[in-house]
N, C-alpha and C positions, 0 to 999 in steps of 0.2 A: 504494500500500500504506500501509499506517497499522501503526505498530510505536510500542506503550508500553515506553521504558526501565524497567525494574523492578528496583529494588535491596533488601537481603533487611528494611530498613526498609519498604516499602512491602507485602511479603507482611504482615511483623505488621501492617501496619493495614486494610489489605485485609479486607471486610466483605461480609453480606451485603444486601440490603433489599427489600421489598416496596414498590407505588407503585399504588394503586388510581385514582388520579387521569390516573397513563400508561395503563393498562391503560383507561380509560374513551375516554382520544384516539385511542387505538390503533382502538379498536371504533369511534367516531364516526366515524374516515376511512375503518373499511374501510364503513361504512353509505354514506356519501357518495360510494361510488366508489373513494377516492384510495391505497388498501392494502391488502394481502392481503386479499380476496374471502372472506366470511363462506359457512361450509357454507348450504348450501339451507335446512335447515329451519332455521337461524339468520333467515337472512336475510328468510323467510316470514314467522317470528315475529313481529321487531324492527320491520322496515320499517313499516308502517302507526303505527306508533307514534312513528319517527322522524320521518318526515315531516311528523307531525301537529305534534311539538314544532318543528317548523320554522316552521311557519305560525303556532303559538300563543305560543312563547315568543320570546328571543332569543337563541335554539342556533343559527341562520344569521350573527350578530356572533361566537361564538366558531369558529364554523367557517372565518370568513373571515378568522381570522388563522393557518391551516395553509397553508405550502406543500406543492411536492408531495414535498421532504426530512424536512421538521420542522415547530413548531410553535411556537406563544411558551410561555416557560416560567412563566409567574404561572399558566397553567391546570393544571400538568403539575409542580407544587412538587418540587425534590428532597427525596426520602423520609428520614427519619432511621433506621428500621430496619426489624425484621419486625414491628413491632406497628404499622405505618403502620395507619391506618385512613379511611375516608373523610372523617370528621369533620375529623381533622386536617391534610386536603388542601385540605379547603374553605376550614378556619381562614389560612391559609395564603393562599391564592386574596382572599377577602377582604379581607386585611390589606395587599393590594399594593398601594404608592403608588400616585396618579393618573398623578406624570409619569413612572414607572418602566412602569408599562403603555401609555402613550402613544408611549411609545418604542420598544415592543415593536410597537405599532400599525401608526409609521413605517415599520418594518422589515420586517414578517411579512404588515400586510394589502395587498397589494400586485394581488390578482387580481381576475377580473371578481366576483365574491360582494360586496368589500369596496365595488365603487361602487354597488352597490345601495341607493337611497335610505331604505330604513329601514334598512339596516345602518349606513351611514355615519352616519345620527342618531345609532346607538345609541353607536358609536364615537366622536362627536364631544361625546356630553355628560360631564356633571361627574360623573355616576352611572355611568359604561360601568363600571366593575371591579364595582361590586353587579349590575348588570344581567347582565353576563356570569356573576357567579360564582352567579345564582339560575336559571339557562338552564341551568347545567352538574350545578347541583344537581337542578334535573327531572330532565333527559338521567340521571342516575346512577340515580334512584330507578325510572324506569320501564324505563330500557334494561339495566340492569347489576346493580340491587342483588339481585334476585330470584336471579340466578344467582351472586352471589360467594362465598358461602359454597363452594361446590363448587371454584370457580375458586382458590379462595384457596388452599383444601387442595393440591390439586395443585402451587401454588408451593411450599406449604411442605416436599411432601412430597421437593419437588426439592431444597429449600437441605435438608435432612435428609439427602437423598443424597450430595449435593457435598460436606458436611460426613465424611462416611465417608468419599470419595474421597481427600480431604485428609489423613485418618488414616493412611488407609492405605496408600497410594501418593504422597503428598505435593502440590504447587500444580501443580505441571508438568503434571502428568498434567490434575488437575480443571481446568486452565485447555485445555487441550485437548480436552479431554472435553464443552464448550457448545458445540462447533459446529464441523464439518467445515475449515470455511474459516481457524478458530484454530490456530496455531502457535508453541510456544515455542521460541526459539531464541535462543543467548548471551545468556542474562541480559533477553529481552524477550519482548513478545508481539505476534506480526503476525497483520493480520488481510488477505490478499490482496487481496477485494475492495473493499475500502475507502481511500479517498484523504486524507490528510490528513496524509504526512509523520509524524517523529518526535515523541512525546509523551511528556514526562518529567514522572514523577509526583508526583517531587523530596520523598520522605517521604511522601506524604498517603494511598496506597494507592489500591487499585481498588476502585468499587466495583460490585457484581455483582448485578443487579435480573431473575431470571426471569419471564417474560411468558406467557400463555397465551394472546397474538392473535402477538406477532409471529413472525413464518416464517424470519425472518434474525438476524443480527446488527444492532442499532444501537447508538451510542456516542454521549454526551455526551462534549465536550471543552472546553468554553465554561463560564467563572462564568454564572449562580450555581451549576451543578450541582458537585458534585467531578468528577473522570474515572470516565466509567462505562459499563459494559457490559450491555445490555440484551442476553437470550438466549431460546429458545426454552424452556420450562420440559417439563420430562420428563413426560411421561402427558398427555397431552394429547387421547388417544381418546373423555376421554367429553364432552371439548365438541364435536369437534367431529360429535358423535351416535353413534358410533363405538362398538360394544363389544370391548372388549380382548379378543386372543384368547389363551386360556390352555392350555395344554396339561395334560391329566389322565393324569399315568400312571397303569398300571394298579396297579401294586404300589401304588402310595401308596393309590389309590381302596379295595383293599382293604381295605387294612388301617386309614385312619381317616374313610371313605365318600367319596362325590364332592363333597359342598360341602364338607368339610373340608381334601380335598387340593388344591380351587379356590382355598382362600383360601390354604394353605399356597405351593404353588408361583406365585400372584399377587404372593405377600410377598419379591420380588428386593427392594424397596426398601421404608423403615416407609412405614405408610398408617394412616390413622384408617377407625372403621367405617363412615360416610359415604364417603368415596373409595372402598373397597371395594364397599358396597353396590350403587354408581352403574356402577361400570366391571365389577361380575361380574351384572349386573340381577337383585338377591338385595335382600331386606328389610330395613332397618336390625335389626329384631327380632331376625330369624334369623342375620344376621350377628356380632350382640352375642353371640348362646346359643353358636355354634360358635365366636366368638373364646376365649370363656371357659375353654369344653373344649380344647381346643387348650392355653391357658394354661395352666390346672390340670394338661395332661399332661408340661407343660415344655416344650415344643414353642416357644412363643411368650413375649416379656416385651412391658409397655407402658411408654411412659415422655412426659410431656407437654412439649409443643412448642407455645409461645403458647398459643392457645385450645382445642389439637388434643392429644387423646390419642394418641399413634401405636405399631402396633402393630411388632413385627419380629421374625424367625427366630432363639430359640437355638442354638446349634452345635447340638445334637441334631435343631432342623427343621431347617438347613441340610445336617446327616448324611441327615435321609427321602430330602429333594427329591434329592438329589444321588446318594443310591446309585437312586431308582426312576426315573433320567432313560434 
């Protein structure tokens, strides 16, 4: 079991953060095999594309420093907040000593990938961390970038939600609330499946990165990351092709029509008109015109989150949904 001591210093700094650069390793290992299994038509999509950067760039040197736990962290930077961006992963990624990655090298490239003779060149010269960090920046742009905007909303629309949680039912509860297998108990959090003895956080907080590849729980516990909690991110239906199934009552349909009360009763938690559009398979158009109405009837307010407008239930939409459930 793995239990973080948590003292009420560590709640106030306790934060949340995005990491497009994990979310990128996360997808490269489940493409390779070695992690949660990408849906079909993921995997239909991406594969010929992966494979292709395997033989054309050198995304087989950054592959060959993943085991089958983790990964090295100069590909994988710890994030400083919700406005991470790729950019500044990369920034990051390239800035990383030579003998600070070479030691990560030591340690991480250990499997049959890493004695593959053009891996090992690529590993062995004075350029491997630009080499690597120009592999990785393909691998983003063709495997990942096309879809982050979607992907990203969904994270934020999570830390949007956990933020409620926290308001309203306080840490206990939202630290609870990432994952089945999370428990808070005397002043800590355990996690059952996980091995790693007691972790004290000693002031510095947790910090708490939602993912929309991983299926579990992971943790950083090791400099240079702080202590952290990677979790499954909430709404997750429309990557993995999935559309959300919403229920339409009939009173609400009446009285302000069916795409109105689909978006009304979808809004349990804020979402932008893109996140909507994608998980009710509705127009961005169409969804704008009925956000509006809906607004104007007081039904709904918006208020921005990073780059994301998000919209959410006044107590009087919270009054429809709930008297026509």
């Amino acid at each position: 079991m793995l239990r973080f001591e948590v003292s009420v210093e560590d709640l106030l700094r306790s934060r949340f953060a995005l990491s497009p650069a994990m979310d990128l390793c996360s997808l490269l290992r489940s493409l390779a095999g070695h992690d949660r299994p990408l849906p079909r038509a993921w995997a239909t999509r991406l594969l010929p594309a992966f494979e292709r950067l395997r033989r054309e760039s050198e995304l087989n040197a950054a592959l060959a420093l993943h085991t089958l736990q983790s990964g090295p962290n100069f590909v994988a930077p710890p994030p400083r907040g919700l406005n991470q961006t790729w950019a500044d992963d990369l920034a990051m990624i390239r800035a990383t000593p030579l003998e600070a990655a070479r030691h990560e090298f030591a340690t991480t490239a250990t499997g049959p990938l890493a004695r593959d003779p053009r891996v090992r060149a690529v590993l062995d010269s004075t350029d491997a961390v630009s080499r690597i960090a120009e592999a990785m920046d393909q691998a983003w742009h063709e495997l990942l970038a096309p879809d982050w905007p979607q992907l990203r909303t969904i994270c934020e629309r999570d830390v949007v939600h956990r933020v409620g949680v926290i308001g309203q039912h306080g840490w206990a509860t939202t630290i609870e609330s990432l994952h089945p297998s999370i428990a808070w108990r005397t002043g800590g959090i355990e996690i059952g499946h996980f091995r790693g003895g007691t972790v004290r956080l000693a002031g510095d907080g947790l910090l708490l990165i939602p993912s929309v590849f991983v299926g579990n729980i992971a943790a950083h516990l090791e400099d240079p990351w702080p202590r952290t909690l990677v979790y499954p991110a909430r709404g997750t239906a429309a990557l993995w092709g999935e559309q959300e199934t919403v229920p339409q009552p009939d009173a609400l349909t009446a009285l302000v029509g069916r795409a109105r009360a689909r978006l009304l009763v979808a809004l349990d938690a804020p979402a932008s008109t893109s996140h909507l559009a994608r998980s009710l398979a509705m127009t961005p158009g169409a969804v704008g015109d009925h956000l509006a109405i809906l607004r104007g009837a007081g039904l709904l307010v918006r208020a921005r989150s990073g780059r994301s407008v998000l919209y959410r239930r006044t107590p009087l939409g919270e009054a429809l949904v709930a008297g026509s459930g």
